[in-house]
N, C-alpha and C positions, 0 to 999 in steps of 0.2 A: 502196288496199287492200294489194298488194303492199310499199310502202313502211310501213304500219302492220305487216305481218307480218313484216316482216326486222325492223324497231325490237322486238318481240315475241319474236322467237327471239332477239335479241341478250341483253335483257335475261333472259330464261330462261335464256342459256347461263352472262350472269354470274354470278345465281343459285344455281345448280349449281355453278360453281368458288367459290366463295364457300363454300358448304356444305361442300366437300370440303377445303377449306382448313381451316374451323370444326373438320371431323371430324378430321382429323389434327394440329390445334392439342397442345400439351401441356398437361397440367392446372398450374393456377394454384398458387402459392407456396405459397399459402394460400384454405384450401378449408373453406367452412361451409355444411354440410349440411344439413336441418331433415326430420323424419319424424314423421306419423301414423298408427293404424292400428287396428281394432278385429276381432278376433278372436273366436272361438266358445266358445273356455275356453281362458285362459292355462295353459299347462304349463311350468312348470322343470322340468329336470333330470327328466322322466318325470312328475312328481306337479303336480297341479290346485293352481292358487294364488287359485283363483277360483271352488271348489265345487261347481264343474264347469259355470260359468255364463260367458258371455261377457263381457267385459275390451276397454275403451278403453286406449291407450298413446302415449306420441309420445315423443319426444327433438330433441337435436340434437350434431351431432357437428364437431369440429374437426380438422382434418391438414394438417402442417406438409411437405411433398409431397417437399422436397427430402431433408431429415432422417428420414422415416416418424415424425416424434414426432403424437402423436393425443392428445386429450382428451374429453371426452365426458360428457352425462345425456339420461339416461331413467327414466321415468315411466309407472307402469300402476294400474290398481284392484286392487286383493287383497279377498281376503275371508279368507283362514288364520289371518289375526294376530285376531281374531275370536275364531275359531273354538278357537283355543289360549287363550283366556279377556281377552285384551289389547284394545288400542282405536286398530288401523289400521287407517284405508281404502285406504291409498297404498304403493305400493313409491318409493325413488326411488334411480336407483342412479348412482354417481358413478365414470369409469373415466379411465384414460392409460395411455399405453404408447408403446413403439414398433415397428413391424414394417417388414420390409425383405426381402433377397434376398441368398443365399450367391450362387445361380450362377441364371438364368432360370427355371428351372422347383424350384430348392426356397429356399423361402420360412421366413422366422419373424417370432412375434410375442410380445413379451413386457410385462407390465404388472401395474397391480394394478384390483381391481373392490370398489367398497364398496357395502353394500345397507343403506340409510336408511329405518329404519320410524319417523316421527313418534311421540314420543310412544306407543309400542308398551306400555309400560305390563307386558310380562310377567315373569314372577319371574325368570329370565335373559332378557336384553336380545336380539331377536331384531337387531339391528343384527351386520351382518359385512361383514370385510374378508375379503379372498382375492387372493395373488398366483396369475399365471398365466404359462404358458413354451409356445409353440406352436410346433414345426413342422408344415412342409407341403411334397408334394412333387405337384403337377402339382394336381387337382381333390382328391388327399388328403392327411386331415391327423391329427396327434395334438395331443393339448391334456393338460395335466395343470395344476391348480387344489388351491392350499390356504391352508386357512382360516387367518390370524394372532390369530384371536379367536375364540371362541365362535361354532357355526354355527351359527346362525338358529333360537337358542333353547335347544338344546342345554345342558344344564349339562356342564361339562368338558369342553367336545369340538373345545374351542384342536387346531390341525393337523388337522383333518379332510379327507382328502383326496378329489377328483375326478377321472376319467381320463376324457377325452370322444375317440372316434377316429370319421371319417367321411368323407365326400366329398361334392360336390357335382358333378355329371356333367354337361355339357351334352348334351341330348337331340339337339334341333334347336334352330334359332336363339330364345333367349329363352325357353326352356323347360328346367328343370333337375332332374334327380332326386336329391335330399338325402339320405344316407343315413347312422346314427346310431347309435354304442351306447357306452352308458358306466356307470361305475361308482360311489356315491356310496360312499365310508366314512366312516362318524363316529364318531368317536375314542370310545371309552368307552361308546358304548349301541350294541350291534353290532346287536340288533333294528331298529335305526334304519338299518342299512346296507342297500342294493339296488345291483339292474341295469335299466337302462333302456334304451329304443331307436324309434327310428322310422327310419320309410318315406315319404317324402314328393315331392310336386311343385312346385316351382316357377313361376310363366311371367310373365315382363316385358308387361304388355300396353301399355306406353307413357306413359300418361294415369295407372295403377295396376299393382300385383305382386299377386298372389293367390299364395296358395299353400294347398295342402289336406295333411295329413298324417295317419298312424296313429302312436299311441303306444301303445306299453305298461311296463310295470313288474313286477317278482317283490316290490314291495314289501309289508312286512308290513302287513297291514289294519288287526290293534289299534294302530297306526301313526301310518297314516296314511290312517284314515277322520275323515271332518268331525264336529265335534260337536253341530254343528247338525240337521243331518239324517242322518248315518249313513251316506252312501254314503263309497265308496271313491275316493278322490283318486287313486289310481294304477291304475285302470282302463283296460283296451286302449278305444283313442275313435278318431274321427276327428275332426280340429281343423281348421277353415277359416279364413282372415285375407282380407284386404286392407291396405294398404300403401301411403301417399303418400307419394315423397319429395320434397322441394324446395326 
């Protein structure tokens, strides 16, 4: 018995250095990610892309660890492109970039993001490109985004720009409080322009990420309300997800 219990603590102890070695490994050259996740109502930028109804999503993401160069797609359900008279079910959106570090604690990221509506079919092409330039200093950050193309139906509205400023706070360990406000301008239809913002949580729960948040918007109604049924896409809500990465 004694001699099973020391063979026992031994291999426990290896265990454990084993583990601690894993944990303070550095991350790999080359790092591919894979994410799913289904959510309560997709929101961009403040406004319902989903009618105010829940939305499936996944991706997968590439980064090149030594370089910060990153590549990337994702994938979710819409219902707007619809809604605005066209014939999408799909968002799919294609990104790269690179981010890195001046000095430890402030950070940048820079890239461009394109948004792929199959076959969208509307009298301007809701398809958009968007470069983006982010810094960040410790949990906060600025982001400013603009359009190289027509914004996501828009006629005329080439340079539309976005400012998104926020943080992400660690609470306690694996619980984090998101916090959000930004600006959308579109070039040439100013009715089209808003402020948006949330208040949200985080929490790692290992297995899955949840996160719950409130959104709201000042955005104009004849707007951007659905045309399907008339409610208002940029309604204050609370939004619930789940989140697998792997």
């Amino acid at each position: 018995m004694k001699k099973n219990f020391l063979m026992l603590a031994t291999f426990a102890t290896s265990l454990l250095a084993t583990a601690v070695v894993h944990a303070d490994d550095p991350k790999p050259d080359n790092e591919l990610t894979y994410n799913a996740s289904v959510t309560s109502d997709y929101r961009y930028r403040g406004i319902s892309q989903t009618r105010l109804e829940p939305a499936l999503q996944g991706g997968a993401d590439y980064t090149n660890n030594p370089t910060g160069l990153y590549a990337g797609t994702w994938l979710s359900s819409i219902k707007w492109i619809k809604d605005a008279g066209g014939d999408a079910n799909v968002e799919w959106d294609v990104y790269g970039g690179k981010r890195g570090n001046f000095t430890e604690d402030f950070s940048y990221d820079v890239g461009f993001l394109s948004y792929i509506y199959v076959n969208n079919n509307l009298p301007v092409s809701a398809n958009t490109t968007e470069l983006y330039a982010q810094l960040g200093y410790g949990p906060a950050y600025i982001k400013y985004s603009q359009s190289v193309t027509n914004l996501f139906g828009f006629d005329n509205s080439k340079e539309s720009g976005y400012v998104d400023a926020g943080a992400n706070i660690e609470l306690v360990k694996n619980l984090t409080l998101n916090l959000h406000a930004g600006h959308q301008e579109v070039k040439n239809t100013s009715a089209a322009s808003y402020d948006d913002w949330k208040v949200g949580l985080t929490e790692d729960f290992g297995v899955v990420t949840g996160a719950i948040a409130v959104f709201g918007t000042n955005a104009d109604k004849s707007v951007y309300s659905s045309a399907e049924n008339g409610k208002f896409l940029g309604k204050d809500a609370v939004v619930v997800s789940i989140t697998k990465t792997f």
